[in-house]
Each structure stands twice: as structure tokens, then as C-alpha cells.
C-alpha positions in Angstrom: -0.5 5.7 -4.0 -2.1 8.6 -6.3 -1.2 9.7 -9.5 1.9 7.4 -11.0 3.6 4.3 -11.1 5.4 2.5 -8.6 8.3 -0.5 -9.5 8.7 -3.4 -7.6 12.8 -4.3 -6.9 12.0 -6.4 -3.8 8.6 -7.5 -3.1 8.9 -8.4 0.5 8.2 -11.3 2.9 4.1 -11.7 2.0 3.3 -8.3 0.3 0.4 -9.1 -1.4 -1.9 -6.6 -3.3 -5.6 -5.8 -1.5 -8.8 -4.2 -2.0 -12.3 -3.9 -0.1 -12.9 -7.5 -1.0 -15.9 -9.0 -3.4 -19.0 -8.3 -0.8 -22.0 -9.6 -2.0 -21.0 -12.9 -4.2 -20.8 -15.6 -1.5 -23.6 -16.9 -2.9 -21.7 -18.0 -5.9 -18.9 -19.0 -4.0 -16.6 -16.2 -4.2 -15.5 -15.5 -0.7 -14.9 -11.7 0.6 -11.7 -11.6 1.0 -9.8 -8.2 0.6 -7.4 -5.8 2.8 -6.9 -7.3 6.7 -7.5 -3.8 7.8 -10.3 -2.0 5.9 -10.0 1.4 8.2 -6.2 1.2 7.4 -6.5 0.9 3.6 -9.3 3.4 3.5 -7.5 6.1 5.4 -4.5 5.5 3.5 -6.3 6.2 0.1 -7.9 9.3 1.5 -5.1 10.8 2.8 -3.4 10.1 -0.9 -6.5 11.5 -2.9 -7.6 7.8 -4.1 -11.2 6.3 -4.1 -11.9 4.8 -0.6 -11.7 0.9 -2.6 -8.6 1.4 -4.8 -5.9 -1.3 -4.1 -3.1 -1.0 -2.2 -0.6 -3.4 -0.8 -0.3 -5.2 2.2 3.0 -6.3 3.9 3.7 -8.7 6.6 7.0 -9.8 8.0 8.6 -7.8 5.7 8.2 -4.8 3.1 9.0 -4.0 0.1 11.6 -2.0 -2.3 9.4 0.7 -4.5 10.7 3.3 -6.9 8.5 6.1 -8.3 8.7 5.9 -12.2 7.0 9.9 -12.1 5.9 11.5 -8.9 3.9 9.0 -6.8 2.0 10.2 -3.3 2.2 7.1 -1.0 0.6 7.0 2.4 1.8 4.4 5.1 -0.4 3.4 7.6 0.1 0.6 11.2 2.6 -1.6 11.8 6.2 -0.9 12.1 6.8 -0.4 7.8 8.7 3.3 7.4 7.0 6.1 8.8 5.0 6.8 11.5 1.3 6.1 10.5 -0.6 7.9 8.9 2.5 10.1 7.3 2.3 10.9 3.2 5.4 11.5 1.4 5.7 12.3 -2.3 8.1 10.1 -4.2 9.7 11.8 -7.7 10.4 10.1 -10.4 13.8 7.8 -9.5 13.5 7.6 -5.9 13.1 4.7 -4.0 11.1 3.9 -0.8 12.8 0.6 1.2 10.3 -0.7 3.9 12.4 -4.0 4.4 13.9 -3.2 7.3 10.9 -0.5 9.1 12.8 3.0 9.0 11.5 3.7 5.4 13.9 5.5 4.0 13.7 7.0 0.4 
């Protein structure tokens, strides 16, 4: 996502929100932690125009329902949620992306 706001009407079976993780601070007990697929999340946020470690989310079983509040570049990337991988769309302000059921229609 680069450059708006997304709304969540359906969050989806386990969509949880992931970064790079906390590297460095097992010491102290904080475990890594962070996206399951690093290459994913960093390609994703290229291909968007975000920093290689800004958040994004991560969906198993099921997706989620977004809907651009002002125009929001979103980038999908593996499994079988919405487009083919590596596609980036351009949500305007009102539409809605639905990756519950893996065509990813807006």
C-alpha cells in the first residue's frame, strides 16, 4: 500500500498485520517475529514505492474486504488472494478490493 488509507469491512480468517520483525533484541527477550515471507513483503513494498520494512498484512485461510478512503496503490503477492502475484492495482477513493474468496475483485 503507498500513499492513502485503507478500511477494514472484513478482516479475514487470520489477517494479521507484519513487518521485518525486531532482529537484534533476543537478548532481551523479544523474539523476531515479523512477515512469514520476508522476499514477498519486500517485493510487494517495492513494487508499491514503500520502504523495503513498512508493514503490510498477511492473510491465511482467508482475505480480507479493503476500501481505499483516497487513491491507495496495493500490490498482491503468492498464494491464491486476488491477482496473479506480483500484479499492482490502484484503488480510488470508494472502491473496494474483496480477497475472501481469491479472484480479487474491486
Amino acid at each position: 500500500m503507498s500513499g492513502g488509507a485503507l478500511v477494514v469491512h472484513h478482516a479475514g480468517a487470520l489477517t494479521t498485520v507484519q513487518d521485518l520483525g525486531r532482529v537484534g533484541w533476543s537478548r532481551f527477550g523479544v523474539p523476531t517475529a515479523g512477515a512469514l515471507d520476508t522476499v514477498a513483503l519486500r517485493l510487494a513494498n517495492r513494487l508499491v514505492g514503500n520502504a523495503d520494512d513498512a508493514a503490510g498484512l498477511e492473510m491465511h485461510l482467508q482475505g480480507p474486504v479493503l476500501q481505499a478512503r483516497g487513491a491507495v496503490w496495493v500490490a498482491v503477492m503468492g498464494g491464491a488472494f486476488g491477482p496473479h502475484p506480483g500484479e499492482v492495482m490502484l484503488l480510488r477513493k470508494g472502491e473496494r478490493l474483496d480477497l475472501r474468496d481469491g479472484r480479487g475483485t474491486p
